[in-house]
C-alpha positions in Angstrom: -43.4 45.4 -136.6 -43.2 42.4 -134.7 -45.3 42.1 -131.0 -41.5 41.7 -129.7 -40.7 45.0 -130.4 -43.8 46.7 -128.6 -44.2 47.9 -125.7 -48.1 47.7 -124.6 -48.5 47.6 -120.9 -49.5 50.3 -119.4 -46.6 50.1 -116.4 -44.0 50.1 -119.0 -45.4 53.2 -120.5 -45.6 55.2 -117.1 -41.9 54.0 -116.4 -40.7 55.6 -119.5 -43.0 58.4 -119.1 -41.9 58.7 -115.3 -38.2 58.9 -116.9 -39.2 62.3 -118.4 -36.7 62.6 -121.5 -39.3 64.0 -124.2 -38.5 65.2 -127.3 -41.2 67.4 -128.8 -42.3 68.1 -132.7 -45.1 69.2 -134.7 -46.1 65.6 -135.5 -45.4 64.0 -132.3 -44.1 63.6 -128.9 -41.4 61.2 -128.1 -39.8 60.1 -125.3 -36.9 58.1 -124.5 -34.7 55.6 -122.6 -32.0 53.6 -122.9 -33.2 49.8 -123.5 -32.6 47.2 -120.9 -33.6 44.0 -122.8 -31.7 42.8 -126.2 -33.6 44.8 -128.7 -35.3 48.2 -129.0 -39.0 48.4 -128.1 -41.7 51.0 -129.3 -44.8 52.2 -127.5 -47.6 54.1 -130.0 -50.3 55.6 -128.6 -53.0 57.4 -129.9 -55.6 59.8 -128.1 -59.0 59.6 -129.1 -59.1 64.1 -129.7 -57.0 62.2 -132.9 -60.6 60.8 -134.4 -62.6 57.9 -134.2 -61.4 54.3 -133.8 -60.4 53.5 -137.6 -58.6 56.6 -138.0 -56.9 55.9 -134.8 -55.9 52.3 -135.8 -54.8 53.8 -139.4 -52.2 56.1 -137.6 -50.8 53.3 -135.7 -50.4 51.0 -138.3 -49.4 53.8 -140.4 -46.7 54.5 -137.5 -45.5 50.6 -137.1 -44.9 50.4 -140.7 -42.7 53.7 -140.7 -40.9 52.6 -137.5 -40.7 49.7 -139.2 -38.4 50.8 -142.3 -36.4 53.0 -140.4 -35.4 51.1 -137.3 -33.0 47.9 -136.9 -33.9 47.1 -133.5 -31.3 45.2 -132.6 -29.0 48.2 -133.1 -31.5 51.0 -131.8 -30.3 51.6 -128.3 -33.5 53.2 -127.0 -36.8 52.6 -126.0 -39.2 55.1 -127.4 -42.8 56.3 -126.8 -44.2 57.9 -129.3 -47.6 60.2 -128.9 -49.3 61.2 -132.0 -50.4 65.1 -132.3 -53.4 66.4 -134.2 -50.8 67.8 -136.5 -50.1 64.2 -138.0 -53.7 64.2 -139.3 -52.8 67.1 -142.0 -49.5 66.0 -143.6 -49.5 62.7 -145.8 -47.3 59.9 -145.1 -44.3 60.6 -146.5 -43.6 64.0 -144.8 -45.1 62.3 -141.8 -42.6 59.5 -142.5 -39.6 61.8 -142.5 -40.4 64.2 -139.5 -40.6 61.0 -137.6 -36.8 59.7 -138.9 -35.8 63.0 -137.8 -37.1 62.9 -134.4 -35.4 59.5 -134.2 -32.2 60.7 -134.9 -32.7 63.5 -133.0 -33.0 60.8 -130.2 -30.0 59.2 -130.8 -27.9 62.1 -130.5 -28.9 62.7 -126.9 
């Protein structure tokens, strides 16, 4: 995923998170707002009860790669925050992959 399609400041993740539109599943919690710029952004964050620092940077390449495949950004019409659970750690990738297009087109419905 291309540095574009991030979001990493912290003020943009506290104006989404201030926004309060969550969506909640086993994997993770996602929340949600309509885009303002051109393109669809992503936020990933990863707390550290998740594990150390490589397993933390494997999730969220792990995540940018799924987001990745899934998403055209240009069409997406949110911006989305996603926080990964301690749940993510005991699924492989490929039911993590799907739970996570689920939750984004549980997004898009709202």
């Amino acid at each position: 995923m291309k540095k574009a399609f991030r979001i990493k400041k912290n003020e943009e993740f506290s104006k989404l998170i201030a926004q309060k539109h969550s969506f909640a599943f086993n994997e993770y919690i996602i929340y949600a707002a309509k885009r303002k710029e051109d393109k669809a952004r992503f936020g990933i964050s990863v707390s550290k009860k998740i594990g150390k620092a490589y397993v933390r940077n494997k999730v969220k390449r792990q995540l940018r790669m799924m987001i990745q495949e899934e998403i055209d950004f240009y069409e997406y019409e949110y911006d989305i925050i996603v926080i990964v659970r301690q749940k993510y750690l005991e699924n492989d990738y490929l039911t993590n992959k799907k739970s996570l297009a689920k939750a984004l087109k549980k997004v898009t419905i709202i």
